[in-house]
C-alpha positions as CSV (number, residue, x, y, z in Angstrom):
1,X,-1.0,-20.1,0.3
2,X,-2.7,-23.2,1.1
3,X,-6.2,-24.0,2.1
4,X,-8.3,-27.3,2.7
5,X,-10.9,-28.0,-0.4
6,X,-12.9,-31.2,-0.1
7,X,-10.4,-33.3,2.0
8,X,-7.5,-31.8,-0.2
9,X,-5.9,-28.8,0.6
10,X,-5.4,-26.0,-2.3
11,X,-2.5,-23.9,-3.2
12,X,-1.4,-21.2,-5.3
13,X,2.3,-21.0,-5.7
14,X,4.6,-18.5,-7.6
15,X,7.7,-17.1,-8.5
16,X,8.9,-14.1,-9.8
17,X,12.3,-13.2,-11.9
18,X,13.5,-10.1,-14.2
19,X,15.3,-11.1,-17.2
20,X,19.1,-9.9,-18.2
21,X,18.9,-6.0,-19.3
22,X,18.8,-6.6,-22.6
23,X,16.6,-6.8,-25.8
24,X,18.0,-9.8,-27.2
25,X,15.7,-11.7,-29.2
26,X,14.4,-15.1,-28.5
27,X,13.6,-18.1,-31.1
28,X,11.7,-21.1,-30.5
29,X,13.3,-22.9,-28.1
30,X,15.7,-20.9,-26.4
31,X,15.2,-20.7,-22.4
32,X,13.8,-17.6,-20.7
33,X,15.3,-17.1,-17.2
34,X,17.1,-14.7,-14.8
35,X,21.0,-14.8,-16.2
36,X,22.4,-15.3,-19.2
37,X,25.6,-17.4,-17.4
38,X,24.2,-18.2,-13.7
39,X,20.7,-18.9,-13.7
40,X,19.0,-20.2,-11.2
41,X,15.7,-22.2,-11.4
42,X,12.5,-20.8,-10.0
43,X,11.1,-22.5,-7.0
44,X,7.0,-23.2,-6.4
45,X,6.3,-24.4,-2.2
46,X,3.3,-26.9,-3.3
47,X,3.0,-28.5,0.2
48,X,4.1,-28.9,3.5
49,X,5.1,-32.5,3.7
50,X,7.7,-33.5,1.5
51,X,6.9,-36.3,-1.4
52,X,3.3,-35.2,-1.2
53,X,1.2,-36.2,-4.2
54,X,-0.5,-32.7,-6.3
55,X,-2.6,-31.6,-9.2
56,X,-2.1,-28.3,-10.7
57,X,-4.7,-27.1,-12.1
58,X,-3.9,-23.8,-13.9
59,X,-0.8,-21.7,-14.8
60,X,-0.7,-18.2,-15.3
61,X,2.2,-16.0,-16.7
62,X,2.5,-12.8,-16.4
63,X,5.2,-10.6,-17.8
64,X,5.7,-6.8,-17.2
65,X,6.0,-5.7,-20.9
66,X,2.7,-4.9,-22.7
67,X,3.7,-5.9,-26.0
68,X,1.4,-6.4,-28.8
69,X,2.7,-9.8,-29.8
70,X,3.5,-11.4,-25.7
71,X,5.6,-14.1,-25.3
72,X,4.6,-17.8,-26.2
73,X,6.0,-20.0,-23.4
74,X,6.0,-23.2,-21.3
75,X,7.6,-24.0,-18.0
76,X,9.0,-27.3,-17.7
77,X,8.8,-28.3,-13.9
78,X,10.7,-31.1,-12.1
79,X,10.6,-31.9,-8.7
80,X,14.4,-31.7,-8.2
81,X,16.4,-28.4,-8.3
82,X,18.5,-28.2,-11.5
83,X,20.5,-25.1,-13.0
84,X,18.2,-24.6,-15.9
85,X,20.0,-23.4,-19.5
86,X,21.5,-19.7,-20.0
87,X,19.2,-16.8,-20.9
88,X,18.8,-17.0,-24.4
89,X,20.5,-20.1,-24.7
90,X,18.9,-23.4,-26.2
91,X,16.8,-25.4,-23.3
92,X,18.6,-28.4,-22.9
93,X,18.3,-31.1,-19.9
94,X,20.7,-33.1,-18.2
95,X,19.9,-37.0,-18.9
96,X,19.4,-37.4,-15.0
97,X,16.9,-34.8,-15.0
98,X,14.7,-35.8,-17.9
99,X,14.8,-39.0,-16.0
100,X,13.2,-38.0,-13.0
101,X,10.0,-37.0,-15.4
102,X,9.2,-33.7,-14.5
103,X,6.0,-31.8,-16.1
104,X,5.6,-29.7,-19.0
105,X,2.7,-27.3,-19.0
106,X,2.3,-24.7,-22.3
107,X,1.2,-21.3,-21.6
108,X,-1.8,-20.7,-24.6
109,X,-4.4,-18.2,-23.6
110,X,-3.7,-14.5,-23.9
111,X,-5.0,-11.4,-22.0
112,X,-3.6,-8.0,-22.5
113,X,-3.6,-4.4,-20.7
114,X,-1.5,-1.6,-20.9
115,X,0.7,-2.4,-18.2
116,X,1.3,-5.8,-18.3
117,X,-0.1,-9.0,-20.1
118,X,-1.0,-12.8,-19.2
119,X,-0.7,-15.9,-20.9
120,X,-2.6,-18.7,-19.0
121,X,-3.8,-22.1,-19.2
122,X,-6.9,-23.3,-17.4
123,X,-8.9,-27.1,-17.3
124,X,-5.3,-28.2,-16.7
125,X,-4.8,-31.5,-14.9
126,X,-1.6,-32.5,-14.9
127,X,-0.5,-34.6,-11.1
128,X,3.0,-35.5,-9.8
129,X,4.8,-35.9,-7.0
130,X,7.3,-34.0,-4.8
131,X,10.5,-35.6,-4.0
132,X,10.4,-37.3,-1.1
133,X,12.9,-35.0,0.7
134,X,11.4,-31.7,-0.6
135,X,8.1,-29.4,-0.7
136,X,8.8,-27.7,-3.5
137,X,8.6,-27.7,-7.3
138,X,11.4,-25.9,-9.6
139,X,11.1,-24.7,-13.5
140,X,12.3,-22.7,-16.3
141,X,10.4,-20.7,-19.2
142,X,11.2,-21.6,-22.5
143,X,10.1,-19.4,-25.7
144,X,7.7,-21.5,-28.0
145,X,8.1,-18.6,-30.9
146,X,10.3,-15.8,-31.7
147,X,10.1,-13.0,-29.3
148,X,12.0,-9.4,-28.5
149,X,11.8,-8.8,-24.7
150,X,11.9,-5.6,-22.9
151,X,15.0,-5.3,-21.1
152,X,14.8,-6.0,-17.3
153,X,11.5,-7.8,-18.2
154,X,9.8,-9.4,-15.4
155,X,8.0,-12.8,-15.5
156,X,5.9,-14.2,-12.7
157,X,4.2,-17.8,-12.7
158,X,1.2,-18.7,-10.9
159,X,0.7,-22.6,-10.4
160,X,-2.9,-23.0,-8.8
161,X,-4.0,-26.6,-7.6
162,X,-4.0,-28.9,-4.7
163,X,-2.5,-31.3,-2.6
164,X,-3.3,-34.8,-2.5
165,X,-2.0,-36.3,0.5
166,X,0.2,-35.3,3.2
């Protein structure tokens, strides 16, 4: 969703994955994602125009398990797609991907309910660039601390900010 906001035009990106069906524990460090032996990265549109300049300004996280003690997370984001690391697995990065840059924002304020919980991050300000043949951004979680999922678990991230240029 994108809308014009003082000569820049906002947006609020997201996507959505359920992790493997299992309870598997996570450590500090280990990647969060959609299969523990073909995962795929999650994809953000940011803009219409390809190699378009952004700001995000806040990240939420949302996960599907109420748990007393929610995840702590970051998403690393790059501007090229990449096969992240397995569920579970360490996060590791292919030397030509670290070297396109890539973003790094850490999930660090927690909100709870009974069905569900958030983790966000707000006064962010962290700008980039799309590639210049694509309009979209691509990540992968990764597990600050120890944490014991919910099997089937599903995590959504919200990026909110706004374009640049076109």
């Amino acid at each position: 969703m994108q809308r014009m906001l003082n000569q820049h035009i906002s947006f609020k990106a997201y996507a959505t994955f359920n992790r493997p069906s299992n309870t598997t524990a996570y450590a500090a460090g280990d990647a969060v994602n959609n299969s523990t032996s073909e995962p795929t990265a999650m994809e953000f549109t940011i803009a219409d125009t390809r190699g378009s300049h952004f700001v995000i300004t806040r990240a939420i996280l949302v996960s599907s398990n109420p748990a007393a003690t929610p995840i702590s997370a970051k998403i690393h984001l790059f501007n090229t797609t990449f096969t992240p690391s397995d569920d579970n697995a360490a996060t590791a990065f292919t030397d030509a991907l670290a070297d396109t840059g890539g973003m790094k924002i850490t999930f660090d304020d927690t909100h709870s309910n009974s069905n569900n919980y958030t983790v966000q991050t707000e006064n962010l300000w962290s700008q980039g660039q799309l590639a210049t043949t694509d309009t979209k951004l691509y990540g992968t979680l990764e597990s600050i601390a120890a944490y014991t999922p919910v099997s089937g678990e599903t995590f959504s991230v919200y990026l909110y900010g706004f374009v640049l240029g076109q």
